[in-house]
C-alpha positions in Angstrom: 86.4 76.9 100.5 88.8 75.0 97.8 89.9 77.3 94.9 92.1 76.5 91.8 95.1 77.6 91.4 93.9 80.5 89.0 91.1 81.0 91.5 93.1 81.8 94.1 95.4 83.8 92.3 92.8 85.9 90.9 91.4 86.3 94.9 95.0 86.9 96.3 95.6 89.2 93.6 92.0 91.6 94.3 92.7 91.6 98.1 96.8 92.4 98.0 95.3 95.2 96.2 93.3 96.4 99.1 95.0 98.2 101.3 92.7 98.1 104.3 92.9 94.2 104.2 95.3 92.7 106.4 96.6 88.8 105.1 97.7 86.1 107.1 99.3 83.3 104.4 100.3 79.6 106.1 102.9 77.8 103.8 103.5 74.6 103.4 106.8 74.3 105.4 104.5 75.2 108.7 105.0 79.2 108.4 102.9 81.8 109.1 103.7 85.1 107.2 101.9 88.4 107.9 101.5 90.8 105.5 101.7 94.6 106.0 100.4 96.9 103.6 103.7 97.0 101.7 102.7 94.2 99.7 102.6 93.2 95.6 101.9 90.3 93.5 104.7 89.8 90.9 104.3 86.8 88.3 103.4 83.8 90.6 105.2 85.8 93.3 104.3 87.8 96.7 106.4 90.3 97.6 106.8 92.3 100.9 109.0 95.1 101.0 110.1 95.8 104.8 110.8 99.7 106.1 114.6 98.6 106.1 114.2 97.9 102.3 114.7 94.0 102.5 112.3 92.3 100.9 110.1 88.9 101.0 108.7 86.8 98.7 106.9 83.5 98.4 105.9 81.5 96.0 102.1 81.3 95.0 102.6 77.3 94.9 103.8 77.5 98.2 101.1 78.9 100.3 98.4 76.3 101.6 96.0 78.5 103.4 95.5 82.5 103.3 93.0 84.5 105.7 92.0 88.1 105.1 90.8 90.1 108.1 89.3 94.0 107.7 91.5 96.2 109.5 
């Protein structure tokens, strides 16, 4: 299923939110992130925040794909 770009923020957004979701994002330079349940959407930005207090973020234009799975 094709979404817009407000679409999919709007879906992103409702399942970060969900903590028993796990997400699997694809970008376009070939990577596969997983998300853990440390996870927020800031702006037009996805942040991770790791147990050694680094952090990860990634663009909204720059995810092609995402896939939620029920943990």
């Amino acid at each position: 299923m094709q979404l817009k770009d407000l679409e999919f923020k709007q879906q992103l957004t409702r399942f970060i939110e969900f903590r028993g979701i796990d997400i699997m994002l694809y970008l376009k330079n070939g990577t596969v992130l997983e998300l853990d349940k440390n996870r927020q959407l800031e702006g037009d930005m996805v942040v991770q925040r790791n147990r050694d207090g680094s952090e990860n973020a990634v663009h909204l234009d720059d995810i092609v794909k995402a896939d939620f799975f029920a943990a």
